[in-house]
C-alpha positions as MATLAB code, in Angstrom:
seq = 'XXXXXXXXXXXXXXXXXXXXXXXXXXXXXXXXXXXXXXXXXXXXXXXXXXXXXXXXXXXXXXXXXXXXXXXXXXXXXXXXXXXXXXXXXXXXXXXXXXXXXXXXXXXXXXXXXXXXXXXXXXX';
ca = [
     215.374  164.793   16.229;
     216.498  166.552   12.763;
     220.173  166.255   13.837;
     219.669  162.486   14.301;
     217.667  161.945   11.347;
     220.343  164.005    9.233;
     223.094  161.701   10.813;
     221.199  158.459    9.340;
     219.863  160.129    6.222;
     223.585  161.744    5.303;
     226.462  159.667    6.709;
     228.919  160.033    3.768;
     231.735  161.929    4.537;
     229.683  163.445    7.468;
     227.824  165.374    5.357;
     225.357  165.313    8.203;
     227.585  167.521   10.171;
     226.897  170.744    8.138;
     223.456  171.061    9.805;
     224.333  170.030   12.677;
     227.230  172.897   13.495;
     224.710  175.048   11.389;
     222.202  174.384   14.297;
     224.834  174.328   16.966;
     225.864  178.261   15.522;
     222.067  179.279   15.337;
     220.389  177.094   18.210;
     218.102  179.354   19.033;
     216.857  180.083   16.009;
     213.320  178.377   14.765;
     214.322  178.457   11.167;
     216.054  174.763   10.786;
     215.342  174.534    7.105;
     218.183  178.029    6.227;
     220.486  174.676    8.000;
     219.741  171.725    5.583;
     222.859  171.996    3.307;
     223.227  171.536   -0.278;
     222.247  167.569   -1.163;
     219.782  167.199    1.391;
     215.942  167.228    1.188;
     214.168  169.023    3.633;
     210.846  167.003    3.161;
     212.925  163.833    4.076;
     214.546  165.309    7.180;
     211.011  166.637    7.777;
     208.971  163.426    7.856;
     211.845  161.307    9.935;
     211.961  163.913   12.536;
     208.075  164.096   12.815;
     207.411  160.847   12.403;
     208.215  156.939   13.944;
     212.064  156.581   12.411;
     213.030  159.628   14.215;
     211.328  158.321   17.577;
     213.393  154.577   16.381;
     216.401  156.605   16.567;
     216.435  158.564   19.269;
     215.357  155.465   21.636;
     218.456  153.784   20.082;
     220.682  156.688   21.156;
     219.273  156.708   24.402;
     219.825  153.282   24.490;
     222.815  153.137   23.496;
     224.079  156.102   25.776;
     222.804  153.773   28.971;
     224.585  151.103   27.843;
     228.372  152.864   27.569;
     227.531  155.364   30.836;
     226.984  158.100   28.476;
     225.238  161.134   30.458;
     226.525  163.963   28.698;
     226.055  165.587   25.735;
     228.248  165.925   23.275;
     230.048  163.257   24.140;
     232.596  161.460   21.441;
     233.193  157.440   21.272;
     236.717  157.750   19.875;
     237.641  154.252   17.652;
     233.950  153.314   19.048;
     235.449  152.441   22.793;
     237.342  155.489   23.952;
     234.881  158.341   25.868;
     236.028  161.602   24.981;
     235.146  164.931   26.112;
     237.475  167.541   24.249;
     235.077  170.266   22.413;
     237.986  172.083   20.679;
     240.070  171.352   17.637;
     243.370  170.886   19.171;
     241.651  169.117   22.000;
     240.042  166.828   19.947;
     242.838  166.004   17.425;
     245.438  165.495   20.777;
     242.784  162.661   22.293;
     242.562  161.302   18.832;
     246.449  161.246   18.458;
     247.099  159.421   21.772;
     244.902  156.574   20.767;
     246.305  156.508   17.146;
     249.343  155.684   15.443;
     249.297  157.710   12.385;
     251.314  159.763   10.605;
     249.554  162.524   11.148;
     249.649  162.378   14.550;
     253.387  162.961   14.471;
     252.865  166.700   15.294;
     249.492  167.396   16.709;
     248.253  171.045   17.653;
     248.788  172.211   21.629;
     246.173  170.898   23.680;
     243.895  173.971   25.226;
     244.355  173.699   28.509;
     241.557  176.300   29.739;
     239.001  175.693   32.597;
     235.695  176.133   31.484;
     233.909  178.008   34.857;
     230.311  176.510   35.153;
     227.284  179.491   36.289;
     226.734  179.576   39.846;
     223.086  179.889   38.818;
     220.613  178.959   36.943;
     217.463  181.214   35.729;
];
């Protein structure tokens, strides 16, 4: 719920995304506060995760997820219609480029093009 609530509480320039890849690096760590970045207020990100706006939002995402066949997660709405499933940078930046004429996108980075192998079994 902290990753959502930074997400609505710090959308500028994705500033939200520092604690999130700081959790994603560290997920099984219990101390979430050495994540909230420079600029954000713990006692905010505290009280929407433990209370009703972070239950609000994380209804809406399930919601939302329904509603475009989302059943995975990450999962990346490219221009908000296009599913996308790359995880690495020149993955991601070659999906982006093949929906979008930019300049940028004149020379994108390699794809990856390495098969991930799922565990046989779980514990």
């Amino acid at each position: 719920l902290r990753m959502i609530c930074a997400q609505e509480l710090y959308p500028e320039k994705y500033k939200f995304m520092e604690y999130v890849l700081c959790r994603a690096s560290s997920f099984e760590s219990t101390n979430w506060e050495a994540c909230v970045a420079k600029g954000m207020n713990k006692a905010k990100l505290q009280s929407c995760s433990e209370g009703k706006r972070g239950q609000e939002l994380l209804e809406a995402s399930f919601t939302t997820a329904k509603e475009l066949g989302i059943g995975g997660s990450p999962t990346w709405l490219l221009n908000n219609r296009e599913s996308m499933k790359a995880r690495s940078y020149p993955d991601i930046t070659v999906s982006y480029c093949n929906h979008n004429e930019l300049e940028e996108c004149k020379n994108p980075p390699v794809a990856v093009e390495k098969a991930i192998e799922s565990p046989k079994t779980c514990r």
